[in-house]
C-alpha positions in Angstrom: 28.7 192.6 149.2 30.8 189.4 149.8 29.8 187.1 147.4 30.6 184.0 149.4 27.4 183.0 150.8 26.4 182.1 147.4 28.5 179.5 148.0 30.5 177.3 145.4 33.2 179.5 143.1 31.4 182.7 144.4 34.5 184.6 146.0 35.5 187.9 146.8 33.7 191.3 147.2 31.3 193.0 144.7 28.9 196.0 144.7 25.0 194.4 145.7 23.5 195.5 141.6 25.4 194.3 138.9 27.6 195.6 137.0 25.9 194.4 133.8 23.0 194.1 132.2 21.8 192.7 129.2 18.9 190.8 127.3 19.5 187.5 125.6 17.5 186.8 122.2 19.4 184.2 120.2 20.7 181.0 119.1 20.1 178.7 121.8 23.7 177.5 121.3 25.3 179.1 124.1 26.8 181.7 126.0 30.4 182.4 127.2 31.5 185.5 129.6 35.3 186.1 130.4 36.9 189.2 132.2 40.5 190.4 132.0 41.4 192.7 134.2 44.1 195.6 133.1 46.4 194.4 135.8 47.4 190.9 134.7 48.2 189.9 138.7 44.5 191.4 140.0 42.6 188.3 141.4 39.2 188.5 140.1 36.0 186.2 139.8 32.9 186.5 138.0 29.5 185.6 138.7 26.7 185.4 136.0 22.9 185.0 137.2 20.9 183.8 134.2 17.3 184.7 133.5 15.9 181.5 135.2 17.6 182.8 138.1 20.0 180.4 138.5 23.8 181.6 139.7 26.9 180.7 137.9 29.9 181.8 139.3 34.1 180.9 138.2 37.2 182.0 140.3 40.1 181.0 137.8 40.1 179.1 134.0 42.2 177.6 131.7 45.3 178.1 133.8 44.7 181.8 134.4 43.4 183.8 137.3 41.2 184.9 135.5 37.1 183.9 135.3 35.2 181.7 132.4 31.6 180.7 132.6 30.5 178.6 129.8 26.5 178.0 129.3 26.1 175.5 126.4 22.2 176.2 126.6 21.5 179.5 127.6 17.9 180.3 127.6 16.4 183.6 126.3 16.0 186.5 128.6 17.8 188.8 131.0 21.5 188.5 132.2 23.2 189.9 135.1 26.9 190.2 135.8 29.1 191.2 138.8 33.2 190.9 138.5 34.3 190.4 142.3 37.7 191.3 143.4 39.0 188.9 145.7 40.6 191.3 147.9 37.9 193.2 150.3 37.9 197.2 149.0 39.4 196.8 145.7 38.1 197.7 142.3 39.2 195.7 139.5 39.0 197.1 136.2 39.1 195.8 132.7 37.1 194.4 130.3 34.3 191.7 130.0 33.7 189.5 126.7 30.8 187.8 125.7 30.9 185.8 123.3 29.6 182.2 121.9 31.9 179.1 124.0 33.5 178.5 120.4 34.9 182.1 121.2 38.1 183.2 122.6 38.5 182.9 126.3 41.6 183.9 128.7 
């Protein structure tokens, strides 16, 4: 799927279910996901779609190519997470933190 017509920081080309899955019962205090991929020069962005269905969606952070999404409140429920490659018919791999935003982060 292109992930463009999502609109905003939502680049590059993904599979249509995510690639990620999980449920969310915490602190209130936030949320951060980051992805480095094993090939330091692979252009890569991530998009996050929280469980009040709202989309979140980061090309490049903190002076890296690679994505950040920071949610200061994240509310309770079920996450979903695609990494997109920005190059059509590439498959980025690597690995995917999540963490609290005082974590680390690229």
């Amino acid at each position: 799927m292109n992930a463009g017509y999502l609109g905003g920081e939502c680049l590059g080309w993904t599979r249509a279910e995510p690639l990620f899955q999980f449920d969310w019962v915490g602190d209130p205090g936030g949320l951060r996901f980051y992805f480095l991929p094993g090939d330091v020069g692979s252009d890569t962005a991530l998009i996050v779609q929280d469980p009040v269905a709202v989309w979140h969606c980061n090309n490049d952070s903190y002076g890296t190519r690679h994505p950040t999404i920071d949610l200061p409140a994240a509310p309770e429920g079920r996450y979903s997470l695609w990494i997109t490659s920005i190059a059509p018919g590439v498959r980025v791999e690597g690995e995917l933190f999540v963490t609290t935003p005082e974590g680390d982060h690229p």
